[in-house]
N, C-alpha and C positions, 0 to 999 in steps of 0.2 A: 626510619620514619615511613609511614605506609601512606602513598599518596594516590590511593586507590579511589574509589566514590564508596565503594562496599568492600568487604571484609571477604578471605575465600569462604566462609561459611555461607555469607549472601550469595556468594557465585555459584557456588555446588547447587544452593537451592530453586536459584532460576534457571540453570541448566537442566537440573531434574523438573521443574514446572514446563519446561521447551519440551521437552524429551517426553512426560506427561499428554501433554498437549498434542503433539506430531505423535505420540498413538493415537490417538481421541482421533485425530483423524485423518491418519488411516485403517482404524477399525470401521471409521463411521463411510469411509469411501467403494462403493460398490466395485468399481473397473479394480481395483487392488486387490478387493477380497476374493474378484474374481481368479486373476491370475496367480494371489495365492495357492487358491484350491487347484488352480490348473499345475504350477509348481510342485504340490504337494502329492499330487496322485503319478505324474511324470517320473517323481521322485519314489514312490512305490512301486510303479511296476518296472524300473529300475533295479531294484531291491528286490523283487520276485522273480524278475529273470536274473539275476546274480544268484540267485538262491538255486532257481532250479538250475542250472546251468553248472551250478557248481556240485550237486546230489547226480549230473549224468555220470554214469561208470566211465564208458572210454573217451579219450580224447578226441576220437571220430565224433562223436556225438556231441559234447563240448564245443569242438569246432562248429559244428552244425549251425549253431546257435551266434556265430561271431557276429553274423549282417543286423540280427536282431539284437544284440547287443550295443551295437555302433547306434544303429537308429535311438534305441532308448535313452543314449548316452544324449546324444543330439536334440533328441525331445526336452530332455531336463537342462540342456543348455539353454536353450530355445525359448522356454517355461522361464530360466532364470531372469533371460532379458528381460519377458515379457513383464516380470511384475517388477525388476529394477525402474521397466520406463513408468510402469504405472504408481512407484511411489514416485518416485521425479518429479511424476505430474503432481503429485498429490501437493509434496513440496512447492513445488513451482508457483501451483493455487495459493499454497498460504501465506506464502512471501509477497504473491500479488496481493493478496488482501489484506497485509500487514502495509505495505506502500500505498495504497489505497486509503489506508486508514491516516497514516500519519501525513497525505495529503490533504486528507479531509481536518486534520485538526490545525494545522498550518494554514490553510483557506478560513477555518472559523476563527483562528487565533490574527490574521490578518485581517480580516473582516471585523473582529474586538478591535483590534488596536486604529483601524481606520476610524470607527464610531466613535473608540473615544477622541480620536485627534480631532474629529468633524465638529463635537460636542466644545471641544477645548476652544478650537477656532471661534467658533461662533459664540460662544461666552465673553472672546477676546474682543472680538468683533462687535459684539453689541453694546458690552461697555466700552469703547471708543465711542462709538456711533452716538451712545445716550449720554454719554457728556458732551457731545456738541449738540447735540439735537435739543437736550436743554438749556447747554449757553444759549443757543438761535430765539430761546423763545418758548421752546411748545412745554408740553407738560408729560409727567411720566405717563399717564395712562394715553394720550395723543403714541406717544413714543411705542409705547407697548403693542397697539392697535396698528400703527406706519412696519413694526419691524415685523409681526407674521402675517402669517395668511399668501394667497397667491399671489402676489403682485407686491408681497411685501419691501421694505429695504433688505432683508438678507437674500432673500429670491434673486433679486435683482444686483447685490453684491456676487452672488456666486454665478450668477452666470456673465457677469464684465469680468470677473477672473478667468472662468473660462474662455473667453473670447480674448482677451489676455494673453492665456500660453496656447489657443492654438493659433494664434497671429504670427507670439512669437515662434512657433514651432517651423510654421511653413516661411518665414524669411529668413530662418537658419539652414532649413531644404531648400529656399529656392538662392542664398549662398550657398552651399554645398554643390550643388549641380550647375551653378553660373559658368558659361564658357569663358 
């Protein structure tokens, strides 16, 4: 029984779409391409001194060449860091801008779901309100006229709720802190 969300062919394909994607950029990243090319030429004259070093005749001469040898080994060390730390970063970036992102859609996805509960409320709210406001007497459009606007009845419901929880709030604080 496969209790996967996707199939591995889906997997393969969004790993290759990741793997896509994290070249795009780091092609498109300047400090990486940089220490690429810094890497790659390290990496050649590496490769040129190996070369000549290995065309000298005697081992006296051969030797000659060991201090420069070590140095170039140590350059293309050096090179490697250089462009491991700069994909890192590269990484680093996109992972932040993938968190980034998926904050920003959870803030808009909570900012929906608030609006709609806000919507819901005050739908609730106002048929309560217009079935007594008509028992009392008045009329729908009286009604309609008292519930918006500034100084409306929901205005003025939402903010005796507000003052509501932060009454209750601060005589749960000011139990909490009672000597």
């Amino acid at each position: 029984m496969n209790t996967t969300a996707y199939s591995q062919i889906e997997f393969e394909a969004r790993q290759q779409q990741k793997a896509e994607q994290m070249q795009a950029a780091l092609a498109a990243d300047p400090g990486y391409q940089n220490a690429v090319k810094g890497l790659e030429k390290a990496q050649a004259d590496l490769d040129h001194l190996q070369t000549f070093i290995a065309n000298q005749r005697t081992l006296e001469r051969r030797l000659q060449y060991n201090p420069n040898l070590i140095e170039a080994k140590a350059n293309v060390t050096q090179a490697e860091k250089a462009a491991l730390t700069a994909r890192n970063a590269v990484f680093h970036q996109a992972q932040l801008a993938k968190i980034e992102a998926e904050k920003q859609a959870k803030n808009q996805a909570r900012a929906e779901q608030q609006a709609r509960l806000a919507q819901e409320e005050e739908a609730q709210a106002k048929k309560t309100y217009k079935a007594s406001y008509l028992a009392a007497g008045g009329t729908e459009a009286q009604f309609e006229a008292a519930w918006s606007g500034p100084n409306g009845l929901w205005e003025k419901e939402l903010q005796a709720r507000a003052q509501a929880n932060v009454a209750a709030a601060q005589h749960h604080m000011s139990q909490r802190y009672a000597l």
